[in-house]
N, C-alpha and C positions, 0 to 999 in steps of 0.2 A: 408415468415418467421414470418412476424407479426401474424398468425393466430395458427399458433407454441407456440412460445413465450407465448400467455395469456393462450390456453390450459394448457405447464407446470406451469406455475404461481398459474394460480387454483388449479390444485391439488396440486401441492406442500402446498398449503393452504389448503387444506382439510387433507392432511396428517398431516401437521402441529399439526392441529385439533384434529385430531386423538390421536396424543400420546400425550395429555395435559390431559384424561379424561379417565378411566378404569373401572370404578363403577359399580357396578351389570349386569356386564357379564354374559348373562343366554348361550347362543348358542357356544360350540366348534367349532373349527372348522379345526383341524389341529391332529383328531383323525384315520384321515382315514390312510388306510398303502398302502404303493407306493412301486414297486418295482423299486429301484432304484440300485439294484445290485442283483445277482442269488436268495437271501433272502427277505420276506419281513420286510421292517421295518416302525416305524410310518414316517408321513409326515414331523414332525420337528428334527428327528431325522437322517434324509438323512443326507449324507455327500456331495452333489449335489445340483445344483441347478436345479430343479423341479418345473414346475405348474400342479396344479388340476382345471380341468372343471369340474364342479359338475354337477348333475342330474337339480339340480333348476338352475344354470344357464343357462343350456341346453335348458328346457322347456320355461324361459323367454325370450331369446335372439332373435333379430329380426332376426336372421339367419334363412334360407328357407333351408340351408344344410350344411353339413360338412367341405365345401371348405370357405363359406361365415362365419362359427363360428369360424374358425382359425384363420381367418382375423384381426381379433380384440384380439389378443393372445399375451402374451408376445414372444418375441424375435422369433416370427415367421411370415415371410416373404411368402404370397399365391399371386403369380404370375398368376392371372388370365386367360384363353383365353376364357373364358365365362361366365357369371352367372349361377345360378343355376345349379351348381353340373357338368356344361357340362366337362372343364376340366382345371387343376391348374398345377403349379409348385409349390414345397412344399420346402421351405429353413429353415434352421435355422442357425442362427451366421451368416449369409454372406457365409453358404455352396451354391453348387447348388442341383438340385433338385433330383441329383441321391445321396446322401449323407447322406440322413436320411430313419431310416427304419419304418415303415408302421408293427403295430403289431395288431390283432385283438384278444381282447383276450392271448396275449401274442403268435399266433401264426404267424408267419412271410405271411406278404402280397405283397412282393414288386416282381414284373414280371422281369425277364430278358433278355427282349428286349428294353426295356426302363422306365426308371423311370417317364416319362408322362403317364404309368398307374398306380401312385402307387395309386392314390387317386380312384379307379375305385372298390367301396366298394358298397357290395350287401346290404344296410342296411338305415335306415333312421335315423336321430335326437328321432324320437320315443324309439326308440332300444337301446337304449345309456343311458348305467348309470352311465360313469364320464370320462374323458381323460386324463392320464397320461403323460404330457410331460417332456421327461428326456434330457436335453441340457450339449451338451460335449461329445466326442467321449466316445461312448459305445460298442465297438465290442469286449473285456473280457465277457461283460453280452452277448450281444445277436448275435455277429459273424459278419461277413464281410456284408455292406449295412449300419452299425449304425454307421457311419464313423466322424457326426455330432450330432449326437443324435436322438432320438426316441422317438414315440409318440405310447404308447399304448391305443386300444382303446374298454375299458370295456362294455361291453353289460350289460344289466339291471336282476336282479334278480328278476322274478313276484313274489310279496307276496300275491298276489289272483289272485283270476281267474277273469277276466275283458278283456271288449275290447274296444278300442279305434278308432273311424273315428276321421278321417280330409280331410278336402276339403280346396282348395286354390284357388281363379281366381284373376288375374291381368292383367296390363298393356302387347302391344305384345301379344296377342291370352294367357297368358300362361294359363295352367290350371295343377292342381294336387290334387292326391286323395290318401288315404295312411287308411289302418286300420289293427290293428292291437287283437290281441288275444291272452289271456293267461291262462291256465290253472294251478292250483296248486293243489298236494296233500299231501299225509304228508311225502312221500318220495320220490316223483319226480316233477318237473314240467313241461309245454311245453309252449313254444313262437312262435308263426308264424306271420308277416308281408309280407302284399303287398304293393305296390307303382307305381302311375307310373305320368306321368308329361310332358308336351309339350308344345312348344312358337313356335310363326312364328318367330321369330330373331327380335333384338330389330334395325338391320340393314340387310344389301343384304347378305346372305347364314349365319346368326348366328340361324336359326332354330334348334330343337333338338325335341327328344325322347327320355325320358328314360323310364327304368321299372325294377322294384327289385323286389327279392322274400327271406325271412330270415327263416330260422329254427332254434331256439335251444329247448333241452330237456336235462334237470338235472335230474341225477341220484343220490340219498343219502343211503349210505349202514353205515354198524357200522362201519367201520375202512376206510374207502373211500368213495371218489364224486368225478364222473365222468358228465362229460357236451360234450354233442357232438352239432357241428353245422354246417349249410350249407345253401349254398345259393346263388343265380345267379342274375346277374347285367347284361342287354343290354342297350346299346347306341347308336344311330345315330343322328349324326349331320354336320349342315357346320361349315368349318373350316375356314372361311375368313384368308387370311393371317397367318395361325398358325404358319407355320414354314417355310414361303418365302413367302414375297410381290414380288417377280418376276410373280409368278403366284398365284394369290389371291383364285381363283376358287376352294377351296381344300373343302371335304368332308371325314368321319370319319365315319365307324361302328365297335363297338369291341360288344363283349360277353362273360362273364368269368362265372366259374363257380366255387365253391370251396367248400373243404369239410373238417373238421379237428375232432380229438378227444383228447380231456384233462382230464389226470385222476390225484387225489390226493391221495395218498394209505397212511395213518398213522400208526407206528409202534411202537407208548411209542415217544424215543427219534430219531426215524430213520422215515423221510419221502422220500416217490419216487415220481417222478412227470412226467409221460411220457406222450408224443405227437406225434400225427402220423396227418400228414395232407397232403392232393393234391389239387393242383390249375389248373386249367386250361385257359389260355386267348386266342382268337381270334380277330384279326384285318383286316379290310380290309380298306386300304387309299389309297382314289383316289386324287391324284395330280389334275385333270382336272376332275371334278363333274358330273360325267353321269347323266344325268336329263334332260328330254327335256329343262327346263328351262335353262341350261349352256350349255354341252357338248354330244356330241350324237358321235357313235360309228362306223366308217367307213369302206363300207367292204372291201375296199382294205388295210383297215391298219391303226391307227392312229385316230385322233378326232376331230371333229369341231363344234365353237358353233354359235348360230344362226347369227351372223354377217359375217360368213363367214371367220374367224380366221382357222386357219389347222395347226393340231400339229403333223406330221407325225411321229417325233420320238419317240413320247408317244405310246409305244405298249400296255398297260395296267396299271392295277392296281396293287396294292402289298396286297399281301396274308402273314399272319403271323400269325403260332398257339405257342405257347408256352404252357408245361406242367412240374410242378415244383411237385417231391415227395419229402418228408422229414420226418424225425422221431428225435427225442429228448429227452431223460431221464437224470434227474435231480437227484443227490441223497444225503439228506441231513440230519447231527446226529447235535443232541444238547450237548453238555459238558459243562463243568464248565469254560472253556477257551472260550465259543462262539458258533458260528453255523458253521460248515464246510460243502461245496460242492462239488459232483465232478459229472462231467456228461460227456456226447459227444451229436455231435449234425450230421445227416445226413443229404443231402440235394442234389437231383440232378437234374441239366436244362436239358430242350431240347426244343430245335427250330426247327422249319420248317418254309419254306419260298421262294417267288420266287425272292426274293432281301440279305438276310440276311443268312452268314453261306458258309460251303463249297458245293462242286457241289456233287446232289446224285448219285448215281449208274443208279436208276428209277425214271421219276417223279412220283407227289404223286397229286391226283386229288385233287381241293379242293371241297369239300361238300359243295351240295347245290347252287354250283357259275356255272358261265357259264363254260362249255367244255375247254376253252381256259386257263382257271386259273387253274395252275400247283405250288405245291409246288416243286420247282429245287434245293433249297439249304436247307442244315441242319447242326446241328452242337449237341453236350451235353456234359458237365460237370458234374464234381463230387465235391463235398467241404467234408470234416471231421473235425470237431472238436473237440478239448478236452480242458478242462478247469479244476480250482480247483479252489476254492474261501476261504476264513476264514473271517468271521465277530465276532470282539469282538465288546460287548456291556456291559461296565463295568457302573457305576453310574451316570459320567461324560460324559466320553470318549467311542467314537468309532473310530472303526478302519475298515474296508475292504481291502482287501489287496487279489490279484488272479490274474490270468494269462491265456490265451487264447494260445493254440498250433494249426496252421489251417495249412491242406494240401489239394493240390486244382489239380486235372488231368491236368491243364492247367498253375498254377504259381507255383511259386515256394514256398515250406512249411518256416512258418512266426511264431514268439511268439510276444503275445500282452499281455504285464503287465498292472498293475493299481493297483492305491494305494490310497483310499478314507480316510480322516481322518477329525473328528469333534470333536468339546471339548464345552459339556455348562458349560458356567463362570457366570452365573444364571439361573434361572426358567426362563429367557426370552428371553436370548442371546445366541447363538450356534456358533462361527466361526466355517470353512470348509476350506476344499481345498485339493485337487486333483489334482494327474498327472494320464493321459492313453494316449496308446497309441492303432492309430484305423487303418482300412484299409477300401478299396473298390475295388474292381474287373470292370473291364470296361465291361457294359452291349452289348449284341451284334448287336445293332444299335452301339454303341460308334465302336467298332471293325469292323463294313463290310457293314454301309450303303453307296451306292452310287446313289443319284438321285435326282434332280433339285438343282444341285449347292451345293448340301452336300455331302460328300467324307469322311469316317471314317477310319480307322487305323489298320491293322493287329497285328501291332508293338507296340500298346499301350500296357503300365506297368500300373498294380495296382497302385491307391492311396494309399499314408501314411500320418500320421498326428501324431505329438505330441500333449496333449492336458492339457493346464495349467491351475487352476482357485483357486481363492483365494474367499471368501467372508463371509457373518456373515447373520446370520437370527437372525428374533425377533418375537417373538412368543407369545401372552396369549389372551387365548380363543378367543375372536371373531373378533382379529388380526393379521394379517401376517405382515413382511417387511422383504424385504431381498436385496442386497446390492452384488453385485461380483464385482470382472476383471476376463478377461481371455484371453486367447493365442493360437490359434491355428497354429503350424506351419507345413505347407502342403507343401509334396515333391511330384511329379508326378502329380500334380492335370490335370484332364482328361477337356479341354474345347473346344467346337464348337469355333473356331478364324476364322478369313476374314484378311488377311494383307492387307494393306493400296496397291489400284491400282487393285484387285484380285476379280472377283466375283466369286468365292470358297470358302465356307465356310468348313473346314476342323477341324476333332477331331486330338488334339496332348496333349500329356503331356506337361505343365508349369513346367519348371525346380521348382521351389519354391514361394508358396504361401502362407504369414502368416497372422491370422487378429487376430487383437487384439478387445478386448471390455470393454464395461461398460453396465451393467444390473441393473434397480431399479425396485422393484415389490414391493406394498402395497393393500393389501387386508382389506377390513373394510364390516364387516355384522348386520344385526340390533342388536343394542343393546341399553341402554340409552344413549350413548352419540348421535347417530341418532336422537334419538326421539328429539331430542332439536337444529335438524337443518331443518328446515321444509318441509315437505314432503320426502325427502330423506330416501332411507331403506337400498341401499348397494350401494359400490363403491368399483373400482377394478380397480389399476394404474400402468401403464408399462411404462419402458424409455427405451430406448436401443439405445448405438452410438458404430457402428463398424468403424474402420478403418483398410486399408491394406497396407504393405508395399510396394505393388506392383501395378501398373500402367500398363493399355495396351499398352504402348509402341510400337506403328508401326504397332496395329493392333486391330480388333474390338472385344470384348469378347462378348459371349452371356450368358452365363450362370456365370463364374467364379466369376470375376471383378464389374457385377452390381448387388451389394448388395444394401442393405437401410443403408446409412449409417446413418442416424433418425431415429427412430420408437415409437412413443407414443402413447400408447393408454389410453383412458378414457371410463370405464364402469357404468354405471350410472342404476338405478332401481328408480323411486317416487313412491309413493303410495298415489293416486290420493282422493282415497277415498278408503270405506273398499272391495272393488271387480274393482277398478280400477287402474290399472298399467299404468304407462311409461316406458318402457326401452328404452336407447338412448348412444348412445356408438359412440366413434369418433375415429379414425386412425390419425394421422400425419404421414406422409412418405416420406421422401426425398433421392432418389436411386441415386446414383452413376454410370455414366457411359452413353455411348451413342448409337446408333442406326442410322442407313442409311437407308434411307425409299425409297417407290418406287421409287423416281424420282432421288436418288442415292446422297442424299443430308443428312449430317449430326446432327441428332435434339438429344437434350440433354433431359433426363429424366429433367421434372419438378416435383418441392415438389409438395403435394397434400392433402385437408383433406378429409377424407373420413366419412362421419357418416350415421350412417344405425339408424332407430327408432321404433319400435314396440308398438303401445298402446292394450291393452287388455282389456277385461271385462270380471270378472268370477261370474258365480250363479252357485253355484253347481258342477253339473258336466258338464256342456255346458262353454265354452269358444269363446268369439267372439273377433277377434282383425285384425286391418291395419298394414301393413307393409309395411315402406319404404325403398328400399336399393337406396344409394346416395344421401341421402336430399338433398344436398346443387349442385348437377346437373354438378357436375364437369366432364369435359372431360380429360380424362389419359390414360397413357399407364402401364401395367406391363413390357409385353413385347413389345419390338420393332414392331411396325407397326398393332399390333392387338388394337386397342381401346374400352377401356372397355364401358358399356351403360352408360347413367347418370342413370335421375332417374326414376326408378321402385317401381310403386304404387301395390299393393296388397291384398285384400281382402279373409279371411278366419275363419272356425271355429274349435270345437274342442270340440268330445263331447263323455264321457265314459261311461259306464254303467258296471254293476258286474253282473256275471253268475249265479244263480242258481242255486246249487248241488241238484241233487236228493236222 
């Protein structure tokens, strides 16, 4: 806790700092617009509370991926089971990981077989031109899934045609190569990226492969711009203990592929905003890791690995395709009263599977797999939605005010209101605060997994959630702070439980689940008051302390109950000289809750600090810089029984060059 403690100390002294001195502010920073409800509106102007990860963040930040840039985020919580990009759990406020939704682009990304692929995104840090994190049930805005809030995640506008290599090698075999290309002309543009990336495991089965591939191309017409994108993500890796230290031996291959189109039609005072998109995911998880190195395949039935271990009752592996279509039209008029919207949103699941869903008529061969691997079960869902929203925006004062009507083939039809309201009481100061309320539909792992000591629920009800927040932002130019509480209180919350004596870890609904919080965010970017602290160019400060009223009482959560009830983080940038950089950024995190590990013995999360550091050097257009994720070599857990690596050294460059038109 000591190491806590001087972390907030500091900043609280740099913040201090901060508002004593405003002088020749040259750099905004609070100009950019968020959607933080079906309309856009500016950043300081939200009636929510909201962070932005800008593009320059992005590019400086010692993060290697998307999962590791999170990390270091206000009031979000990334539950590691691997480095580099392998695979996370994604919380916010003390949600769990099925609770928040995954937007690309504002088009829905999250799979319904489980929310351990939400983070399973075809694209790289290259490709990314800022992230939208909206905190607080959002399902009026974006529908069932945004149950906790949601992180959109903006893809980059090329303003020239340029391409971009990077190369990476480190610690653990790893290695990664990523380039990128953009072409622009005066009324359309295209984007393509490749990627791919590999480590022996920083321990026994944490090796992986990945590989992505990205498209987008912008279309600009006089009255409309349309952006289409697509793009395919593969994976394989070991799962050491992912999701049962009973049997460590586990292994992972998914493949997704996805395709979407967003159009903006303008009409004077009337815009339309339609989207049509298909996902598609593929999984295969083997409990027992066929590999000469672990488990080999026996012909009478079952597995054994070179010791001589026999798992007779493992008859195979588990096969799982999921394919999600959806379509969405937005329709929005300007008046003297504000901005009105009204839209509907379509969206339907289907699964296959030889473990998940109901029993088919025929089975369904899986492609590409052995003979033996059969899809047996399936299942598909329908959702509808309809919505209407009114945003006033008078001088002072805003308003939002809308309502969400969902009907679902499978639950039963739900209205979801929400009432966003903010008043600035100067050029600097804006209170806020918000009620909505959210939902979430139980994914169908949560409803029909059953295998190695996990057992899901027919019977599970959707989640509900009220969701309360009060707080005050402070804004001018190349300042942010902002300040909440909030409330969520959760009825049906869906969690993996073990009761105490029981080695069955079973999905049930928590009759009642409420967390309350505190949020403090300060943003400071160069300006003069920097230049008069040495070396220092920006800093970027996060607090967050949740508590819940509710206790696992008689029985072990894995997802619900262990939040971070601590979360600090500290963003730091030096500017070493004039083409040398430090970025160095630290986590505090002290999680709530506990874990039974192999030997069936009870260990408590310990607090932990985490700091990742990236030094750079730039000439030009060549970029050369180290990367350290865990400086300080700490051993932790996110989850129960998987153990994160320490520290990971890294070496890598970065280098662009512009195209030549003919």
């Amino acid at each position: 806790m000591r190491i806590f403690y001087r972390v907030l100390i500091i900043s609280s002294v740099l913040i201090f700092i901060g508002h004593s001195s405003f002088a020749q502010d040259t750099v905004k920073i609070q100009e950019v617009e968020v959607k933080s409800n079906r309309s856009k509106v500016e950043f300081n102007q939200a009636a929510r509370s909201i962070s932005v990860i800008s593009k320059e963040e992005i590019d400086n930040s010692p993060a290697k991926t998307l999962n590791e840039l999170l990390e270091f985020s206000s009031n979000i919580d990334i539950k590691q089971r691997g480095q580099n990009g392998v695979q996370a759990d994604l919380s916010l406020r003390g949600s769990s990981f099925e609770q928040v939704l995954i937007l690309l682009n504002g088009v829905k990304m999250s799979d319904p077989q489980t929310g351990h692929h939400s983070l399973n995104l075809p694209l790289e840090l290259l490709d990314i031109e800022r992230i939208e994190i909206l905190k607080g049930g959002a399902s009026r805005i974006y529908g069932p899934g945004a149950f906790a809030g949601a992180i959109n995640i903006i893809t980059k506008n090329p303003k020239k045609s340029q391409g971009i290599i990077q190369a990476l090698m480190g610690q653990y075999g790893l290695k990664k190569q990523a380039i990128s290309a953009s072409v622009v002309e005066k009324k359309h543009s295209h984007l393509i990226s490749f990627s791919r990336q590999n480590s022996d495991g920083y321990i026994r089965n944490t090796d992986f492969q990945q590989r992505n591939v990205f498209w987008q191309s912008e279309l600009t017409f006089k009255k409309s711009n349309w952006k289409l994108n697509a793009g395919q993500n593969e994976k394989s890796f070991g799962a050491q203990s992912f999701y049962t230290a009973t049997f460590p031996d586990q292994f992972e291959e998914i493949a997704s592929q996805f395709a979407s189109i967003i159009g903006e039609v303008n009409q004077g005072k009337w815009s339309i905003e339609p989207k049509v998109y298909y996902r598609k995911h593929q999984d295969r998880f083997e409990l027992f890791r066929e590999s000469p190195s672990f488990y080999s395949r026996l012909a009478q039935g079952g597995f054994a690995n070179n010791f001589g271990d026999t798992v007779s009752w493992y008859s195979g592996h588990n096969y799982t395709q999921t394919q999600v279509y959806g379509a969405e039209i937005n329709v929005q008029y300007i008046s003297k009263l504000g901005q009105t919207s009204l839209g509907l949103d379509f969206r339907k699941e289907e699964i296959l599977s030889n473990g998940l869903g109901e029993l088919l008529k025929k089975p369904i061969q899986v492609k590409n797999e052995d003979p033996t691997a059969l899809y047996l079960r399936g299942a598909e869902r329908e959702n509808r939605s309809f919505y209407a929203e009114h945003n006033y925006l008078g001088e002072k004062l805003f308003v939002s005010i809308g309502a969400m009507y969902n009907l679902n083939t499978d639950f039963e039809d739900e209205l979801f209101p929400g009432v966003d309201i903010s008043y600035q009481i100067t050029k600097k100061i804006r209170p806020f605060a918000s009620v909505n309320r959210s939902f979430r539909f139980p994914t169908y792992t949560d409803l029909y997994y059953k295998l190695g000591g996990a057992k899901g629920s027919i019977n599970l009800k959707p989640e509900e959630s009220i969701n309360y927040e009060l707080g005050f932002k402070y804004s001018v130019n190349t300042q942010y702070a902002m300040i909440s509480g909030f409330r969520r209180e959760g009825k049906n919350l869906i969690d993996w439980i073990r009761y105490s004596g029981s080695m069955t870890t079973q999905a049930a609904n928590l009759t009642e689940v409420n967390i309350n919080g505190i949020e403090v965010e300060y943003v400071l970017q160069a300006n003069s008051l920097l230049q008069k602290i040495p070396l220092l160019n920006k800093l970027r400060f996060a607090y967050t302390y949740l508590y819940s009223d509710n206790k696992s009482t008689g029985f072990e959560s894995n997802y619900v109950l262990d939040f971070l009830n601590h979360k600090a983080d500290l963003l730091t940038q030096f500017k070493i000289a004039n083409h040398l950089f430090i970025d160095w950024n630290f986590s505090f995190q002290d999680r709530r809750g506990e874990f039974v590990n192999a030997n069936g013995q009870s260990k408590f999360f310990k607090p932990v600090l985490i700091s990742d550091l990236k030094a750079s050097a730039q000439q030009k257009n060549l970029t050369l810089f180290i990367q350290v994720s865990n400086l300080f070599n700490q051993s932790y857990f996110d989850i129960g029984n998987v153990v994160n690596p320490g520290r990971w050294i890294s070496l890598g460059m970065s280098y662009k060059f512009d195209f030549e038109k003919d």
